[in-house]
C-alpha positions in Angstrom: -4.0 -24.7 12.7 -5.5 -21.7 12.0 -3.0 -20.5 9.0 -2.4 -22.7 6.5 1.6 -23.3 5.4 0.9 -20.9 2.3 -0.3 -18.2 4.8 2.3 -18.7 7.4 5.1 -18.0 4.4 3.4 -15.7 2.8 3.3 -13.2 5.9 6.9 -14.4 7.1 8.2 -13.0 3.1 5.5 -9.6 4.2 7.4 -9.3 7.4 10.7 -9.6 6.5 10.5 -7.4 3.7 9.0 -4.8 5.1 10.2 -4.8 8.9 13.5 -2.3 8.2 11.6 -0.2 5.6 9.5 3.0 6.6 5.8 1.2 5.1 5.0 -0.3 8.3 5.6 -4.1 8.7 2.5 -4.7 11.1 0.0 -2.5 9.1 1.8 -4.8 5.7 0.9 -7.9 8.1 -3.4 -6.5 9.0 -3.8 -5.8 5.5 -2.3 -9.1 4.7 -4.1 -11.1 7.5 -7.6 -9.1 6.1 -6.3 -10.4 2.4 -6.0 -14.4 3.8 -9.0 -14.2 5.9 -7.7 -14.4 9.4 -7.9 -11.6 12.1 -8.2 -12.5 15.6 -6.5 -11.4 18.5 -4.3 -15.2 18.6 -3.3 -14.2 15.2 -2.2 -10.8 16.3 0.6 -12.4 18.8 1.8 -14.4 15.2 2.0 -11.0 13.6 4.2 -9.8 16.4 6.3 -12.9 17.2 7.7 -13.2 13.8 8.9 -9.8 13.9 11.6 -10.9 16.1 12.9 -13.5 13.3 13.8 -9.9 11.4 15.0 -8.5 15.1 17.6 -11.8 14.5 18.5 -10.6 11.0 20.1 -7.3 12.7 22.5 -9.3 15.2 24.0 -11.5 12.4 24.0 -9.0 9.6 25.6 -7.0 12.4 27.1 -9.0 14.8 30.8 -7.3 14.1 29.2 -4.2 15.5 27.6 -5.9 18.6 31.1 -7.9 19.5 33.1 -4.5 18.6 30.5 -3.0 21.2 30.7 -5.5 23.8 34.5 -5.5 23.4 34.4 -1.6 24.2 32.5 -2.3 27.3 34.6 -4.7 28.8 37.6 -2.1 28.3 35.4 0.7 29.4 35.8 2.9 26.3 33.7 6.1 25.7 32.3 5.0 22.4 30.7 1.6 23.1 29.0 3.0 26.6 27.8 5.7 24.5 26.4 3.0 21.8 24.5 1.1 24.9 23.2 4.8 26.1 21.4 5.5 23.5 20.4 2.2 22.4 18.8 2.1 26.4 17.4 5.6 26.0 16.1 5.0 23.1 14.3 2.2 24.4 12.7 3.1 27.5 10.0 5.1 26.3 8.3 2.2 23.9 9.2 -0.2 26.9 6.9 2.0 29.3 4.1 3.0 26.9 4.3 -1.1 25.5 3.5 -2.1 29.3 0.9 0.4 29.9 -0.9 0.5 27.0 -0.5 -3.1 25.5 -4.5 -3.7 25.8 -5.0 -0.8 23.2 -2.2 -1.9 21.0 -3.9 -5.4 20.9 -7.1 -3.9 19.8 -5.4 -1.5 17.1 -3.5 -4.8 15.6 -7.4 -5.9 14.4 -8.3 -2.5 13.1 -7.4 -2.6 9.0 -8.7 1.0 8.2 -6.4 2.7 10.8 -3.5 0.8 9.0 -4.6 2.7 5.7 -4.9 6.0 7.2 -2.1 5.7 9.2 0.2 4.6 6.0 -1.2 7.8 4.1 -0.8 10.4 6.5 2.8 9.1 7.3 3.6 8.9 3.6 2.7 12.7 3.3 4.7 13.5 6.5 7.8 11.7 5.5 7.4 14.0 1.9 7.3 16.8 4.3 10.2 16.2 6.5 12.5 14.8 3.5 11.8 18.6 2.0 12.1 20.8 5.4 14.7 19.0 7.6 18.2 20.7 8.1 20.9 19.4 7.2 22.4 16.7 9.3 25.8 17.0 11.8 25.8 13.7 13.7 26.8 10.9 11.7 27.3 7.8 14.0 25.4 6.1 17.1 28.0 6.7 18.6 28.3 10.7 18.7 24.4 10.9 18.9 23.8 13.1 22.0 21.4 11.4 24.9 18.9 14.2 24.4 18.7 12.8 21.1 18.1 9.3 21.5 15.4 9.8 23.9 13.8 11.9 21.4 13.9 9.1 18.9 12.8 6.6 21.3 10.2 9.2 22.1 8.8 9.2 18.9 9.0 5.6 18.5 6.1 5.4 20.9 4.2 6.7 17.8 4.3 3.7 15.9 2.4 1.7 18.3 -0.3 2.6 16.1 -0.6 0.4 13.4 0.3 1.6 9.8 2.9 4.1 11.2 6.0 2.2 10.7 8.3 1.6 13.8 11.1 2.4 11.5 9.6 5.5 9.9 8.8 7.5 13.0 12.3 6.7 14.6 14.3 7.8 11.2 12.0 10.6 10.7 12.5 11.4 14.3 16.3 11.4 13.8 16.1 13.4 10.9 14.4 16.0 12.3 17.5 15.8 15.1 19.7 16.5 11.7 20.9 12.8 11.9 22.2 11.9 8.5 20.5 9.2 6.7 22.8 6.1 7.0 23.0 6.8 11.3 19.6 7.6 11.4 18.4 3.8 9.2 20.8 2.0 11.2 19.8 3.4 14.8 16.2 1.9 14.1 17.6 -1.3 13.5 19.6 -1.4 16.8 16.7 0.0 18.6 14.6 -2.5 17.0 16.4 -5.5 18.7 15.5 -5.0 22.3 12.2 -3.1 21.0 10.5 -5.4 19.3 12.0 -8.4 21.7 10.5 -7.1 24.6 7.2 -7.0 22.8 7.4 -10.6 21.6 8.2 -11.7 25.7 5.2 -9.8 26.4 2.7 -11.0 24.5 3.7 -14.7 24.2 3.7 -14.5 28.1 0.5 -13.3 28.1 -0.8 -15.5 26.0 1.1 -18.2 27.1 -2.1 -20.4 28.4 -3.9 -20.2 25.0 -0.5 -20.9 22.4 -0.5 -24.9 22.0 1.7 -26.7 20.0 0.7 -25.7 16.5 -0.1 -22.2 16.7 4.0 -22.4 17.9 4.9 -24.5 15.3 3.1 -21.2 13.1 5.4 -19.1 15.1 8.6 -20.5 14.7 7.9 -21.0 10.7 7.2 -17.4 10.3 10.2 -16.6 12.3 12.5 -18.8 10.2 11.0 -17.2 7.1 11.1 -13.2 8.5 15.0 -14.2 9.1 15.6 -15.2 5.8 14.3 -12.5 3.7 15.1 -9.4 6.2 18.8 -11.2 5.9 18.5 -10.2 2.1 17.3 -6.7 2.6 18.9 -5.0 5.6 22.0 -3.6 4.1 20.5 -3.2 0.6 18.3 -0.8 2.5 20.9 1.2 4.0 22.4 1.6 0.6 19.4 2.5 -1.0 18.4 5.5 1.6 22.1 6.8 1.5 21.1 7.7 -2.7 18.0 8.2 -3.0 16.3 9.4 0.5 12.7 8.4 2.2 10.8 9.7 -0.8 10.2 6.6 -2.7 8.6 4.6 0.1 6.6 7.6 1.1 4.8 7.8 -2.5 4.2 3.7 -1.7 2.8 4.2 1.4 0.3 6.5 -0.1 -0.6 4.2 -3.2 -1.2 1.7 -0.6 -2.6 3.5 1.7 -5.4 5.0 -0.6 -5.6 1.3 -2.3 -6.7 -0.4 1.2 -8.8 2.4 2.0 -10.7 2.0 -1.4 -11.3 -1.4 -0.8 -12.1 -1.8 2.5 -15.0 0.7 2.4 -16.0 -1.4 -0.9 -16.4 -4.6 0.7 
């Protein structure tokens, strides 16, 4: 195996801490790889296959929402086909762009130093939109108009480079739309869920000839682990925006940022 038990926890705890947050969870997971030694493209498909263990962490810590949803569906009300048009429009765009540019993502998931500027320059711009964006009307999934959620899944495509934060450039994105906070964190977690599933389907089928039986094993301990600890932080994440705003995770991805850049021209 080519991660040892240690590393297989230690980037499940990376990954489910940092999946819902705006720091990036794959440009936490490069740096970390580059930290433990290990960067190749089989370890890139880990990265991205135990984001889904997080993905899982949504559907339980939400899974009123989803049955109150599915309920609405089968009795054809406004609300829940609302909920599934946006969560679909929001989708599309990363679905495409994932398809036709997967090759490039792949080589961007081994690239360090585009994690590091990437995690600076979105710190500054998530400083910038926190200070400049108007004051939000829309303040449920539900209400969000279609025009928006494309938007959002629009810039979603964005974070396909690593060090962006999936979760940053939709909530920033739905900012900018004047979607309040709490709509806005919990959007990207819905979107997430077919997101970052059909990503994990992807690559694992692509891959599927060169996976054996203990880089799987790898996979579905890093899930188990990215379940567990996004569990924990999901909700206390909500909670946390709704006071104090975006700002606090912007100044960290900037310390970080700079840190990683620092050492990786040192080395």
């Amino acid at each position: 195996m080519q991660q040892s038990l240690f590393d297989i926890i230690v980037l499940g705890i990376v990954e489910g801490l940092t999946e819902f947050l705006p720091v990036s969870s794959t440009g936490h997971l490069i740096l970390a790889g580059e930290l433990l030694g290990f960067k190749n493209a089989e370890n890139a498909t880990f990265e991205i296959a135990i984001q889904s263990g997080a993905i899982l962490a949504v559907v339980v810590a939400y899974w009123r929402r989803f049955l109150n949803v599915g309920i609405g569906l089968f009795r054809r009300e406004a609300g829940a086909f609302a909920f599934m048009r946006n969560i679909v429009l929001g989708f599309v765009p990363a679905g495409i762009a994932g398809v036709l540019f997967i090759k490039a993502f792949e080589a961007m998931l081994l690239s360090p130093m585009t994690v590091a500027v990437a995690l600076i320059v979105g710190g500054i711009a998530i400083l910038w939109i926190e200070r400049t964006a108007a004051a939000p009307v829309i303040n449920s999934v539900e209400t969000m108009p279609a025009r928006a959620a494309l938007l959002v899944g629009i810039g979603q495509c964005i974070a396909m480079i690593p060090g962006v934060s999936r979760s940053g450039a939709t909530i920033m994105t739905a900012l900018l739309l004047r979607i309040d906070r709490k709509t806005a964190a919990e959007f990207s977690f819905f979107l997430a869920v077919p997101t970052i599933a059909g990503a994990t389907v992807l690559l694992l089928w692509k891959n599927r000839h060169s996976l054996d039986g203990e880089q799987m094993s790898a996979i579905a301990i890093g899930f188990a682990v990215s379940f567990v600890v996004a569990l924990a932080v999901v909700k206390g994440f909500v909670a946390i925006v709704s006071r104090f705003g975006f700002a606090p995770f912007a100044w960290y991805r900037i310390i970080v940022g700079s840190a990683a850049m620092v050492w990786l021209l040192a080395r």
